[in-house]
Backbone bond lengths (Angstrom), bond angles and torsions (degrees), N, CA, C in turn:
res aa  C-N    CA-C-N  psi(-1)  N-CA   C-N-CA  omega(-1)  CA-C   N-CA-C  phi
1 X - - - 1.466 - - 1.529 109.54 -
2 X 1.527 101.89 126.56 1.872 92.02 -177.37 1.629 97.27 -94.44
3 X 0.949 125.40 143.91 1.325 146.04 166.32 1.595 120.49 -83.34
4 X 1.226 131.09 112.67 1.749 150.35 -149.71 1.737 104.05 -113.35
5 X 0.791 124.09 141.50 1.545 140.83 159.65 1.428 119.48 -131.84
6 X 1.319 124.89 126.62 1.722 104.15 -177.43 1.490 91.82 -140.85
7 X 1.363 95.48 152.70 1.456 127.02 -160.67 1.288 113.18 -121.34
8 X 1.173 127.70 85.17 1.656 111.01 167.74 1.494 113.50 -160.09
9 X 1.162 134.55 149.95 1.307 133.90 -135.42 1.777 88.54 -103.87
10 X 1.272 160.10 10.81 1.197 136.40 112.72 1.397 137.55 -86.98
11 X 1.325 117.66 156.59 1.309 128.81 -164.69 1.546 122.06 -59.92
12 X 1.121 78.40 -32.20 2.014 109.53 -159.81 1.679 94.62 -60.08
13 X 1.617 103.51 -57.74 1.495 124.99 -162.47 1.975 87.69 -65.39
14 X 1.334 128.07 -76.68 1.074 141.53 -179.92 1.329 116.76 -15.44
15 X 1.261 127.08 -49.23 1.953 153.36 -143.49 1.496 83.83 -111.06
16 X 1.471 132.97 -63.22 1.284 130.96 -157.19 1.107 104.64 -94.14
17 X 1.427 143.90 -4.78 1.502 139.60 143.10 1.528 127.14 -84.43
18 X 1.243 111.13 -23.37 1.190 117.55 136.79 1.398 145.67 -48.53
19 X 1.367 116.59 -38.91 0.998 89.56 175.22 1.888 103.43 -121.20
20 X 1.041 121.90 26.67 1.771 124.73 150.68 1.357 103.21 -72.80
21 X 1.763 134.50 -43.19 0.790 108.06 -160.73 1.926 116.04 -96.06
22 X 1.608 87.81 -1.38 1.993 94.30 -159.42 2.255 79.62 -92.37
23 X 1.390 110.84 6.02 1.720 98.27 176.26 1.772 104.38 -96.45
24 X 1.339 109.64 5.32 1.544 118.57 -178.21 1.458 81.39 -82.14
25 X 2.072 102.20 161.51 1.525 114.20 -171.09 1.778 86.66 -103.01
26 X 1.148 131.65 2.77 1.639 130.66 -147.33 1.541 104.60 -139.04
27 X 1.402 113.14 -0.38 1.888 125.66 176.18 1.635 103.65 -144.33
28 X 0.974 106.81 151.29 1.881 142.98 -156.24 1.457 97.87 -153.77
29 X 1.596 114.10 109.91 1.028 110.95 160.62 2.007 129.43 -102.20
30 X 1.151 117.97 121.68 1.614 114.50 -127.71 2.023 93.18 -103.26
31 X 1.680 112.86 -0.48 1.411 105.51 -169.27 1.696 88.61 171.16
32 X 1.391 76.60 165.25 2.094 99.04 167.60 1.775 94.69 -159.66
33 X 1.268 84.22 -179.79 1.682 107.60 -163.96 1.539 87.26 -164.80
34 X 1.717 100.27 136.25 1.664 111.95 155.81 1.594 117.10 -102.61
35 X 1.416 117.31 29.18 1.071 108.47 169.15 1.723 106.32 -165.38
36 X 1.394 107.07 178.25 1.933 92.97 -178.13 1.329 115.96 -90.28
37 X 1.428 128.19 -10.01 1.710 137.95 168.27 1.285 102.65 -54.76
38 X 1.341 122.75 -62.48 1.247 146.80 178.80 1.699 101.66 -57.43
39 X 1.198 141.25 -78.79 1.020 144.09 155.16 1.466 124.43 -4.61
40 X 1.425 103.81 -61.71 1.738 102.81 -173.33 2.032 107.52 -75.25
41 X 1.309 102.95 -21.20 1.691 102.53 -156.43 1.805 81.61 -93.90
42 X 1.373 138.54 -33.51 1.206 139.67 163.95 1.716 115.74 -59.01
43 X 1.095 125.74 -45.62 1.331 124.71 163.57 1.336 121.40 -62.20
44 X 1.045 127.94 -41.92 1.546 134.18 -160.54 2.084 93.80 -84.21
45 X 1.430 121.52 -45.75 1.329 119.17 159.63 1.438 134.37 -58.16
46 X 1.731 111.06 -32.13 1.651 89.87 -177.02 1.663 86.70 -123.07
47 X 1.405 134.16 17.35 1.580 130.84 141.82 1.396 115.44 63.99
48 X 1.490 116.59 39.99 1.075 116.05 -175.03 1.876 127.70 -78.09
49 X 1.237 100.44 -178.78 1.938 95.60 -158.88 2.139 98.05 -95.36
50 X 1.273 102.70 -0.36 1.480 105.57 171.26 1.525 105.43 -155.91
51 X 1.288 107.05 164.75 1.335 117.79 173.82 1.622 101.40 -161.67
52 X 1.545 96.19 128.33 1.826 122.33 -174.94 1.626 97.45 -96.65
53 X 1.575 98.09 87.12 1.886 88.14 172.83 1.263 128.21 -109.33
54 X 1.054 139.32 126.22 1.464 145.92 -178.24 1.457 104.56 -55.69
55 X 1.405 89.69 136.41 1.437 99.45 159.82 1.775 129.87 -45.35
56 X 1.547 88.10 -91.06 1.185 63.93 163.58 1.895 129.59 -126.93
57 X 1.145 108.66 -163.00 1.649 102.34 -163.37 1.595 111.36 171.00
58 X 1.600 121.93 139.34 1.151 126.32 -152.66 1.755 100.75 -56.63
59 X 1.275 116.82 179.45 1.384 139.08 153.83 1.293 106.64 68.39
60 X 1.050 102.55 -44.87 2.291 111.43 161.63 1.336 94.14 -153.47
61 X 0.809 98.29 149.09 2.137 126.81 166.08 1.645 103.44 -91.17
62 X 1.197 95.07 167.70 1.653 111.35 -174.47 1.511 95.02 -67.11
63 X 1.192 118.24 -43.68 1.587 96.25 -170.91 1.472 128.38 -65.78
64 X 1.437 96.23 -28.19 1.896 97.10 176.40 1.521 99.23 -87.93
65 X 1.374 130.57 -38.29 1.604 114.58 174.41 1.819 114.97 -47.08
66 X 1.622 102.66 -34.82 1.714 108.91 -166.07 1.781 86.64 -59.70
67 X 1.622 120.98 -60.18 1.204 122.05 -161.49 1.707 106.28 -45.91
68 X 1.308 87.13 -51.01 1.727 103.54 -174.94 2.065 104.59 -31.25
69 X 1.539 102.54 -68.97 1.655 116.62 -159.43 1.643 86.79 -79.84
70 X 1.401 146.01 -22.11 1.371 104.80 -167.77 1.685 94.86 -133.63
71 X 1.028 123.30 13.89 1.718 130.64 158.74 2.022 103.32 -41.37
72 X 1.244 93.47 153.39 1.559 104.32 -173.67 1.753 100.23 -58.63
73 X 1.180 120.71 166.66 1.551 122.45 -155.81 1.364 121.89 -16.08
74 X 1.668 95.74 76.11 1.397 101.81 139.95 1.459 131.37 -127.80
75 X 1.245 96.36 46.30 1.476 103.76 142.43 2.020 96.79 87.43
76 X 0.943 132.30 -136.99 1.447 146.31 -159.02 1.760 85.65 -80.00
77 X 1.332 113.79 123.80 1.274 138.83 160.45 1.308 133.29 -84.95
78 X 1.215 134.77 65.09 1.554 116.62 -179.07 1.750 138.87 -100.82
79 X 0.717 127.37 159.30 1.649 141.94 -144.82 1.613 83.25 -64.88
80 X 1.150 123.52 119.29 1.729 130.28 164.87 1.448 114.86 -101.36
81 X 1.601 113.99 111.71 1.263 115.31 174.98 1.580 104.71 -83.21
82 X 1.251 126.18 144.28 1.846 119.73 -171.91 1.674 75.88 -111.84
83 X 1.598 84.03 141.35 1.853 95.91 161.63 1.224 125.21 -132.76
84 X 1.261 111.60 115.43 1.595 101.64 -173.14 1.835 118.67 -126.37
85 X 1.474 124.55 -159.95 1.235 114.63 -165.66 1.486 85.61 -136.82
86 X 1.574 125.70 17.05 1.488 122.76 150.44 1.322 129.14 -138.31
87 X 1.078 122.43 136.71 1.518 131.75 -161.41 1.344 95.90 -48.93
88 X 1.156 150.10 -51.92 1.873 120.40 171.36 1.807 87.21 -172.76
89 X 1.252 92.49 151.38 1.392 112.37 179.26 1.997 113.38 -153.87
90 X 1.050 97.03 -162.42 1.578 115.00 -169.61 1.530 90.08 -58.21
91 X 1.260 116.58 -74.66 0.895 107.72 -179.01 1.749 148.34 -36.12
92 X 1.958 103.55 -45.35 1.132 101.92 168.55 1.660 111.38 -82.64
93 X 0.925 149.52 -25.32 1.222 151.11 142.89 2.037 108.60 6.17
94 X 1.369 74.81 -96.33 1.690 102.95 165.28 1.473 111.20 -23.01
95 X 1.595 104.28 -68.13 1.613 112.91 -166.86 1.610 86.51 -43.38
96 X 0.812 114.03 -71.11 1.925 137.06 -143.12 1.238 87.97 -53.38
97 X 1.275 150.60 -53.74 1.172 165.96 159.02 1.871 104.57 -33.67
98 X 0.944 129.06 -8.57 1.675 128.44 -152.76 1.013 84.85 -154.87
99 X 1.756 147.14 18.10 1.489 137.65 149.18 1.450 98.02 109.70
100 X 0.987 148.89 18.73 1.371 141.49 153.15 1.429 126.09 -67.86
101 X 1.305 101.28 121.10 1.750 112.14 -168.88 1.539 109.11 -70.93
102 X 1.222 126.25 2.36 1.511 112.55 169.65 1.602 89.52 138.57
103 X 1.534 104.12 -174.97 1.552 110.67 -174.73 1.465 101.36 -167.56
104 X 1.473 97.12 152.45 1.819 93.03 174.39 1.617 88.12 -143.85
105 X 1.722 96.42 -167.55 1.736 95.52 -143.92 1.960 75.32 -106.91
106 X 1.030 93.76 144.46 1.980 111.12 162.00 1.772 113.10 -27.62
107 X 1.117 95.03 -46.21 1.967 98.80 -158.50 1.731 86.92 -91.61
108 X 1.115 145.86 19.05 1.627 137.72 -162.72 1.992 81.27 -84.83
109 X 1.176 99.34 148.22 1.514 104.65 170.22 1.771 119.55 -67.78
110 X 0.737 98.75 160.60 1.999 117.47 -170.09 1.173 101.61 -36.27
111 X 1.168 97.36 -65.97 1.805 104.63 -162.32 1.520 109.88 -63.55
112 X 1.425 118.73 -22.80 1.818 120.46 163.57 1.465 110.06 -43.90
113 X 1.244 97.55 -47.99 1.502 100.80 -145.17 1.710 97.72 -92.97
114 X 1.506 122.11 -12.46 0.827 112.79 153.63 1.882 125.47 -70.94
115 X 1.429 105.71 -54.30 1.726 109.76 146.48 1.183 115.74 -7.21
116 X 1.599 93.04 -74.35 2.280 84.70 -165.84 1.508 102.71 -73.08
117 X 1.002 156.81 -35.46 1.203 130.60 -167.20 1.342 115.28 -63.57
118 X 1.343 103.58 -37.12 1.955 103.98 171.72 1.217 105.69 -73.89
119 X 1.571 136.74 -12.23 1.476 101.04 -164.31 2.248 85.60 -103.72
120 X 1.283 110.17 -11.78 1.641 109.58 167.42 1.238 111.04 -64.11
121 X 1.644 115.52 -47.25 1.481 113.94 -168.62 1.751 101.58 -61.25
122 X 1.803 120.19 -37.59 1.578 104.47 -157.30 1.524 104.46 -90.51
123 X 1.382 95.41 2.76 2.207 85.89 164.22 1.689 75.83 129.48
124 X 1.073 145.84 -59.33 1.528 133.82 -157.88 1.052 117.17 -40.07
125 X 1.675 102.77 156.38 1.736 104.78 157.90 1.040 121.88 -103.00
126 X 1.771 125.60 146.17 1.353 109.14 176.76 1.429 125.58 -126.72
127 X 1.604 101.48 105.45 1.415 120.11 174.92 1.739 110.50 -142.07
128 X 1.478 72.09 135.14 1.933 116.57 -157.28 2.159 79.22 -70.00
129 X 1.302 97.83 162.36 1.906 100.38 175.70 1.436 87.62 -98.16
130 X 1.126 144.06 3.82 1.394 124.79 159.07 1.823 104.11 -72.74
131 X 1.474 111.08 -49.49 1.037 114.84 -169.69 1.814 116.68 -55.42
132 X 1.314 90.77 -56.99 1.937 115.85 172.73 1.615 98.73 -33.51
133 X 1.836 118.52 -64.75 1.021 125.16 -176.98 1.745 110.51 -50.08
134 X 0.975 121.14 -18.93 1.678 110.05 -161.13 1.878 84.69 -102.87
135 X 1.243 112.86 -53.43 1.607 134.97 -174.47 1.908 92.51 -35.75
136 X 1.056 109.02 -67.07 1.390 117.36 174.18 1.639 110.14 -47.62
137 X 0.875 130.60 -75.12 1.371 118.68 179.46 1.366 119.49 -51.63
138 X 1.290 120.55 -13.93 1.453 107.26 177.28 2.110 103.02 -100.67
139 X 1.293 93.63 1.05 1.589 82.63 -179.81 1.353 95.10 -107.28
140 X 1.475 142.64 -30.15 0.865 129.29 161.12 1.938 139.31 -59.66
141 X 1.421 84.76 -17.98 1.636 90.91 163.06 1.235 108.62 -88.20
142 X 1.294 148.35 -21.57 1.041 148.29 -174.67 2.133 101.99 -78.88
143 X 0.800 104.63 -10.38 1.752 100.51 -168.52 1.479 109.83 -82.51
144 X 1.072 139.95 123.55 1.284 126.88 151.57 1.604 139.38 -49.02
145 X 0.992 112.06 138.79 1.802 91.59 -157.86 1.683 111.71 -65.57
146 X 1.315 108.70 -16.72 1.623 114.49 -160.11 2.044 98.47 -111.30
147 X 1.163 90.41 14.51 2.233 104.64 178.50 1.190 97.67 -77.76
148 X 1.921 119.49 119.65 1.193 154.26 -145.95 1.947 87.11 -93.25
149 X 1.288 123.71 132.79 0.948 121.82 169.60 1.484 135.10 -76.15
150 X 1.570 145.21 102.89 1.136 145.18 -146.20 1.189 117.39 -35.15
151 X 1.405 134.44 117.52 1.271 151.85 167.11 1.558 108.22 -11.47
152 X 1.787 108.07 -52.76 1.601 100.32 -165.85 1.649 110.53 -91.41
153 X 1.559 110.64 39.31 1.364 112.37 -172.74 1.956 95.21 -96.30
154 X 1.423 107.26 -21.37 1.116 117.08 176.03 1.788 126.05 -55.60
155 X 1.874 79.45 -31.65 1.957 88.30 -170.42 1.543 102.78 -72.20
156 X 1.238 133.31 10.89 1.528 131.87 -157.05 1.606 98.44 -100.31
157 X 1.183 112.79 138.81 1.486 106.28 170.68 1.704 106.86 -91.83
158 X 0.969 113.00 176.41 1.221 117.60 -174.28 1.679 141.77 -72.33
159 X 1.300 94.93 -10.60 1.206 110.26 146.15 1.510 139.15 -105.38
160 X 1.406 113.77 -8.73 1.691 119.01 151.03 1.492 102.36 -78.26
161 X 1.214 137.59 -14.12 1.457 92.82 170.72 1.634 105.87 -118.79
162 X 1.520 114.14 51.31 1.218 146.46 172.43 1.337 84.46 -104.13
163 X 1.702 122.61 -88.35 1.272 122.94 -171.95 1.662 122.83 -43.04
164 X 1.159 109.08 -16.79 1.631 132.47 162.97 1.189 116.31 -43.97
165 X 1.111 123.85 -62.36 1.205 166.11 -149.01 1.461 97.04 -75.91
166 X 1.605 115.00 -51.72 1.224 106.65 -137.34 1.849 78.75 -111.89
167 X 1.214 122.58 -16.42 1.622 120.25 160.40 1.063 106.81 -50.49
168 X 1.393 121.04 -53.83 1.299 112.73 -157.77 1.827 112.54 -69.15
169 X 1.456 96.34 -27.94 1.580 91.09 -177.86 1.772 105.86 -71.03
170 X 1.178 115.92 7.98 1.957 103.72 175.16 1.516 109.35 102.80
171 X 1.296 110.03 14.22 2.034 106.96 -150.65 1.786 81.51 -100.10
172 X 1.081 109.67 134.13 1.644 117.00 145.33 0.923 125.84 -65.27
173 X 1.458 138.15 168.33 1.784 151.44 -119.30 2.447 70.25 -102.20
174 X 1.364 119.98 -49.29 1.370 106.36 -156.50 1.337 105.68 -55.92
175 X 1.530 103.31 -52.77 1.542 118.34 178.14 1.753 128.61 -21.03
176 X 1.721 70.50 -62.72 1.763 84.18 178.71 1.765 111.73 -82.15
177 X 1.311 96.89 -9.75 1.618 83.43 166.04 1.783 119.81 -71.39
178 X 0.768 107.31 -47.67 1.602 131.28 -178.71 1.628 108.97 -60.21
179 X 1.268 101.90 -42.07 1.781 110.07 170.00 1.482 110.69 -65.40
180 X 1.275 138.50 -47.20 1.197 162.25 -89.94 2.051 96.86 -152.01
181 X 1.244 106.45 -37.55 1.231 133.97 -160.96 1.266 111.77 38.80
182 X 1.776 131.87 68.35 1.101 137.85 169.86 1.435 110.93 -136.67
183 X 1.239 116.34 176.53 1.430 108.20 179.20 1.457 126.00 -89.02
184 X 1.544 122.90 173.77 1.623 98.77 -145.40 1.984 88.30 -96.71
185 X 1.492 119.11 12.09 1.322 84.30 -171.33 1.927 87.34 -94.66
186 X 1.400 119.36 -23.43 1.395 110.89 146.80 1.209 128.08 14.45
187 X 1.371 91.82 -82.95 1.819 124.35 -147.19 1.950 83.55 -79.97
188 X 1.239 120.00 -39.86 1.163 128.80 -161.21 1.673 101.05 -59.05
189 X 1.773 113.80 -43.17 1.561 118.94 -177.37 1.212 91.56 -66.96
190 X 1.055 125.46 -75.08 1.778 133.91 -168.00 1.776 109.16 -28.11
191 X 1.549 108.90 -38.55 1.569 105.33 179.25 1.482 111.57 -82.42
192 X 1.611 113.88 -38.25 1.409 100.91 172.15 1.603 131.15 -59.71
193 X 1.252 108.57 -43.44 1.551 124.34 157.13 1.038 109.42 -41.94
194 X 1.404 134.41 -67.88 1.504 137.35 167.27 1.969 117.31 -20.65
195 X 1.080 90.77 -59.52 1.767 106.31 -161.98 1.801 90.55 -90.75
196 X 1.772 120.68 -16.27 1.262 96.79 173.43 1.546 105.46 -90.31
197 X 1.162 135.44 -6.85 1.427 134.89 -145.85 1.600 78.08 -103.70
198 X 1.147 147.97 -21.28 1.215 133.05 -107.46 1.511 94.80 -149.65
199 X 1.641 102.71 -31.08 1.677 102.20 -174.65 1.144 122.13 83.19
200 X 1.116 127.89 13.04 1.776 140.10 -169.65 1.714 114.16 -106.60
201 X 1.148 108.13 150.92 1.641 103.05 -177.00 1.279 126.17 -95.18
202 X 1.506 104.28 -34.43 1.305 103.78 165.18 2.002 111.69 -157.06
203 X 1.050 111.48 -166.15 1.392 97.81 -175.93 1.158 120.45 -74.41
204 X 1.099 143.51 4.97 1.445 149.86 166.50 1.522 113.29 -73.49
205 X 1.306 108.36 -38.47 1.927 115.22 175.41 1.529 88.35 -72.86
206 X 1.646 147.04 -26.76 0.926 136.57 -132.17 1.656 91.93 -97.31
207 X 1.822 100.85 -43.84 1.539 100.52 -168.61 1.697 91.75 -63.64
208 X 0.856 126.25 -59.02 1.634 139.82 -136.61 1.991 88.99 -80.34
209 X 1.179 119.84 -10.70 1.564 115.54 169.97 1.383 119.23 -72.96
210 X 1.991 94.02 -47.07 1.423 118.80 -162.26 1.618 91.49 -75.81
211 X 1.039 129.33 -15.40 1.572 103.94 178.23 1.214 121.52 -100.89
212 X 1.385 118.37 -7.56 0.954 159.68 -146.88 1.703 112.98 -74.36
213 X 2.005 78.12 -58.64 1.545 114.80 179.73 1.811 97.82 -115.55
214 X 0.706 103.30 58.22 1.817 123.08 153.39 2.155 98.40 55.69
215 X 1.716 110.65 -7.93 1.575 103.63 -157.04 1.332 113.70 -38.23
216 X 1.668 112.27 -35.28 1.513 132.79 -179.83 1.460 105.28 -88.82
């Protein structure tokens, strides 16, 4: 049973994501919060395995609550879906950057939003190649042209940061099996190695590293 928390400063959104997702036989939704004060001191007590946080929202916004729950010792970590009502901005940027497993937009149909919570709860990241495509241009404007590429890009053998490569373009573990022509639980060592060599939590730090450090 994955366990849900959702965060967002209207009711409407709160009640009606609540309860699409607490009618699944495989999600439990365990709390909400209309704001991120409320949010972080509610998460960190009933420790749930996802959290749906709004962008933004009075008293803290999703981005300083994200820092808040997955900043270095604080304690119980869980998978933060960001939700917002624009295809990506400053804000989700940031989150994603501060351990956020991906984000989708408010109005995405039911069954998405049932989607991402399972694919946050089983370790994935979730970003759409529309999203990747926009994600990329804003990390790539952000780079300096003469920014030294991270030291631990070195520890990669040559085919994890092949599989690097091919994270960063948006492809899932099948994708890159089939590209790659190996099998996908393969591709599966190659990504954990990746994100352990690498210090990253999940593939979302992975895209937003790799562009980061020029891999793309």
């Amino acid at each position: 049973m994955t366990t849900v928390f959702i965060a967002d400063d209207q009711a409407m959104v709160r009640q009606g994501f609540g309860a699409l997702l607490a009618a699944q036989t495989d999600i439990s939704v365990i709390g909400d919060a209309p704001d991120g004060v409320t949010a972080v001191a509610e998460v960190r007590r009933l420790r749930p395995d996802v959290v749906l946080m709004d962008v933004r929202m009075p008293r803290m916004d999703g981005l300083a609550a994200t820092r808040a729950l997955l900043g270095s010792g604080s304690g119980h970590q869980p998978k933060v879906l960001m939700l917002t009502t624009f295809d990506i901005d400053d804000y989700v940027y940031e989150a994603l950057r501060a351990g956020a497993s991906g984000f989708m937009l408010k109005d995405a149909p039911a069954d998405e939003l049932v989607r991402a919570v399972r694919v946050v709860a089983a370790g994935e990241a979730l970003l759409a190649p529309s999203v990747t495509r926009r994600l990329i241009a804003e990390v790539t404007g952000r780079r300096p042209a003469s920014a030294a590429a991270d030291a631990s890009l070195t520890t990669l053998t040559a085919r994890e940061r092949e599989v690097l490569d091919h994270i960063a373009a948006g492809e899932s573990n099948a994708e890159i099996a089939a590209a790659l022509f190996v099998a996908e639980q393969t591709v599966k060592t190659h990504v954990g190695k990746v994100l352990a060599k690498l210090g990253l939590r999940d593939r979302a730090q992975a895209v937003v590293f790799a562009y980061e450090n020029g891999v793309r």
